[in-house]
C-alpha positions, 0 to 999 in steps of 0.5 A, a space after each residue: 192911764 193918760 199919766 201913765 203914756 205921757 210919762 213913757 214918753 217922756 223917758 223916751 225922749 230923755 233917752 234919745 237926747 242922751 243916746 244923740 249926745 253920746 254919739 255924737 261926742 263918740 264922733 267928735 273924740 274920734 275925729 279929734 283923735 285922727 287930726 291930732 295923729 295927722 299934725 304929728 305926721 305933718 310936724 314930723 315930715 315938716 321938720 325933716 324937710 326944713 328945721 326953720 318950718 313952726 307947727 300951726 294950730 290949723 287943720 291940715 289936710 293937704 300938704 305940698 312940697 316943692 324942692 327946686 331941682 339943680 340947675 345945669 347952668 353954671 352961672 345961673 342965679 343962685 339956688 333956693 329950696 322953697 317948701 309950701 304949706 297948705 291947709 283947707 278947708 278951715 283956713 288956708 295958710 303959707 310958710 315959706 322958708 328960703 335955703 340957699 345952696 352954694 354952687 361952689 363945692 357941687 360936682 360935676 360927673 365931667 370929672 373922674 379918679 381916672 383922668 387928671 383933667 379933662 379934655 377942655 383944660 388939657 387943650 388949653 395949656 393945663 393951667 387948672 385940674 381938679 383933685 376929687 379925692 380932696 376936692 380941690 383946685 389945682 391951679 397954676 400961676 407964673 411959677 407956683 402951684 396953688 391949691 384952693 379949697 372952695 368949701 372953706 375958700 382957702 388957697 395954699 401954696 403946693 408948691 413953687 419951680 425954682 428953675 425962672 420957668 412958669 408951669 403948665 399943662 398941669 395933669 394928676 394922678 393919684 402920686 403925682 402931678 406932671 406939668 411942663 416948666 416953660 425954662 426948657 419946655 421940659 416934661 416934670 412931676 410933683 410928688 403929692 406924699 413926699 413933695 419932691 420934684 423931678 425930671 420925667 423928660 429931658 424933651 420939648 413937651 407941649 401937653 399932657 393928659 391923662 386915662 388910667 395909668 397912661 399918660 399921653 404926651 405931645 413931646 419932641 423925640 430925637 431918634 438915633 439919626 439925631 433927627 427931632 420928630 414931634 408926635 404922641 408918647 404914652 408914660 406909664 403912670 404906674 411903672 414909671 416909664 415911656 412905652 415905646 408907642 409912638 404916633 406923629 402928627 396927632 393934634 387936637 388929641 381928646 380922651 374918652 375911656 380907651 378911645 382916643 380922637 383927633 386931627 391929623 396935623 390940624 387937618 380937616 378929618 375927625 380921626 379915632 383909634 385905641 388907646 394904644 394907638 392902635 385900631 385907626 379909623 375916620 369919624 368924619 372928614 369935612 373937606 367938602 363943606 369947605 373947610 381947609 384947617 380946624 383949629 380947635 377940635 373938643 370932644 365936648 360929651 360922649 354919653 347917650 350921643 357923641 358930640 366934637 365942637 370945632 373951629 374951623 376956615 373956609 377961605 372966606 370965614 372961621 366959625 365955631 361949629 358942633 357936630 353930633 357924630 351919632 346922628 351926624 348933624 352939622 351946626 354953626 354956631 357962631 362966626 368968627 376969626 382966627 385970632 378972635 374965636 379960641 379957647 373951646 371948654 365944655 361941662 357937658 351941658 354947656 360949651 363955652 369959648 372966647 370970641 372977640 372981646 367976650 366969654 360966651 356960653 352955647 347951650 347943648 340943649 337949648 342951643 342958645 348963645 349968652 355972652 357970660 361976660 367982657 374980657 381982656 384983649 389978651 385973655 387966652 385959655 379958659 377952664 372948667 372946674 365943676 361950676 367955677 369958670 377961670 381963664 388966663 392970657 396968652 403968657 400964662 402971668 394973669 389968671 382969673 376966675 368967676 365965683 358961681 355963686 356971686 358972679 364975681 370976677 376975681 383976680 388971683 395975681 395977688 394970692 
């Protein structure tokens, strides 16, 4: 009987060791099984996210990822993409993969299918637009219209003014781009499909913009008393033809949509109207802060606020300031002079402008100032093209741009 218990007892002990074991290989398998389902997920996310990232024999069980935003800067550093990796609680191991994103083919939404240029380059003489369709620059140097493609950085000749004249105030639309030949100051446009040129106006003409299928233009009209008046004319895009809408005495002109913003003969008065027009009415007049002339005015952002930068005199200084219409704040940014403060562009973020020998750049959020770089003492009129920034001087012989990427400033009297 003594025999008998001690081996029942035994088969019971055999029998719990070999239950335990079991049990605890079933856990293993499982587990086993989980974790090799979640490094496939892993590898897979892994290699949608970044192709040069290698799988690890670690466990995993935190991942992280951390992509860098665009920044708003145009000349800020260069862009990277960093994505981290993180496993615990075995080990804890890192793989970082550096990508570089050129800033030289990004967009900005400044430009559109429906203007030609934006205000900024409009306001100072047009040398550059920007085709979105074909994403390229169109920019004009001494007598040639060149085309730069920044995606495979190639420049080709558009085409080249015959007449001894430079081109300016350079305006596209889907056919044509107008520009004004300073031979005869008068107002002419390239075909983009057939790449003929010809006369739109035999006039004095001193810029043009564009809005859909109406072309504004600051031109010289000879009435039938054979008297010259200097005013705004709209040209139709479509038909081909001058309205017969006439404003005189509009300066400054910046486009928004169908509204059209403005000074009175270089006045002291933001004015607004349709784009007909039609329907005038005042923004804002400043004469009892002193001021007796703006200079400059650039309707530099008009989304959730509408925003003018403007340089203007007192009797006693000429300043550059900004003014948020929408909740009517009025700031200084900088002083100046009337032959040193010049050249106002903006990219919707940023305003930039030449004072004395420097580029500078005015944050919009930030509100801070940074000179970008030194310039020439005869450097005039700068633009705006997504992330490149070019300028030029008051001749228009010279014209220069600055790499987004590098920084690097970079002469195009060779190209």
């Amino acid at each position: 009987m003594k025999k008998l218990v001690i081996f029942v007892l035994c088969l019971g002990i055999v029998f719990s060791i070999f239950g335990c074991d079991k049990k605890t290989s079933e856990t293993t398998t499982s587990t086993s099984s989980q974790l090799s389902t979640t490094e496939d997920d892993i590898l897979d996310t892994l290699t949608t996210i970044s192709p040069t990232i290698q799988s690890t024999s670690d466990s995993s069980t935190t991942i992280t990822t951390i992509i860098t935003t665009l920044s708003s800067t145009t000349l800020s550093p260069p862009l990277t993409k960093t994505t981290t990796i993180t496993t615990r609680p075995l080990t804890t191991t890192e793989l970082t993969t550096t990508e570089f994103i050129s800033l030289k083919t990004l967009e900005l939404p400044i430009h559109s299918i429906f203007s030609g240029n934006t205000n900024g380059n409009a306001n100072n003489q047009g040398l550059l637009v920007y085709d979105k369709t074909n994403h390229l620059h169109y920019y004009a140097l001494d007598s040639v219209v060149y085309a730069y493609n920044p995606e495979i950085e190639e420049t080709n000749v558009l085409f080249t003014l015959n007449d001894g004249g430079s081109i300016r105030n350079l305006c596209l639309s889907e056919t044509y781009l107008y520009f004004v030949s300073t031979n005869n100051l008068w107002m002419m446009k390239f075909n983009l499909e057939t790449r003929e040129i010809s006369t739109v106006y035999e006039g004095e003409t001193h810029y043009i913009s564009r809005y859909a299928h109406y072309v504004y233009t600051d031109i010289t009209k000879i009435d039938i008393y054979d008297v010259a008046t200097r005013g705004m004319g709209i040209f139709n895009d479509d038909d081909q033809v001058f309205f017969s809408y006439f404003n005189s005495g509009v300066t400054n002109l910046n486009i928004s949509g169908t509204m059209l913003f403005y000074n009175t003969n270089y006045g002291v008065t933001i004015n607004a109207m349709a784009s007909t027009f039609n329907g005038k009415t005042t923004v804002k007049g400043f004469s009892s802060q002193g001021f007796i002339e703006m200079e400059e005015l650039l309707l530099i952002r008009d989304n959730t606020v509408r925003e003018f930068a403007f340089i203007a005199s007192t009797t006693s200084e000429t300043a550059l300031y900004v003014y948020n219409s929408t909740d009517d704040i009025l700031e200084k940014v900088v002083t100046g002079s009337n032959s040193s403060l010049h050249s106002l562009n903006a990219d919707n973020k940023n305003l930039y402008f030449f004072n004395g020998g420097g580029l500078f750049r005015y944050s919009l959020e930030t509100k801070e100032l940074e000179k970008i770089t030194d310039v020439f003492p005869d450097t005039k009129y700068l633009y705006v093209i997504n992330y490149w920034l070019y300028f030029s001087n008051s001749d228009f012989s010279t014209l220069y741009r600055i790499d987004p990427d590098t920084k690097e400033l970079m002469s195009l009297l060779t190209v």
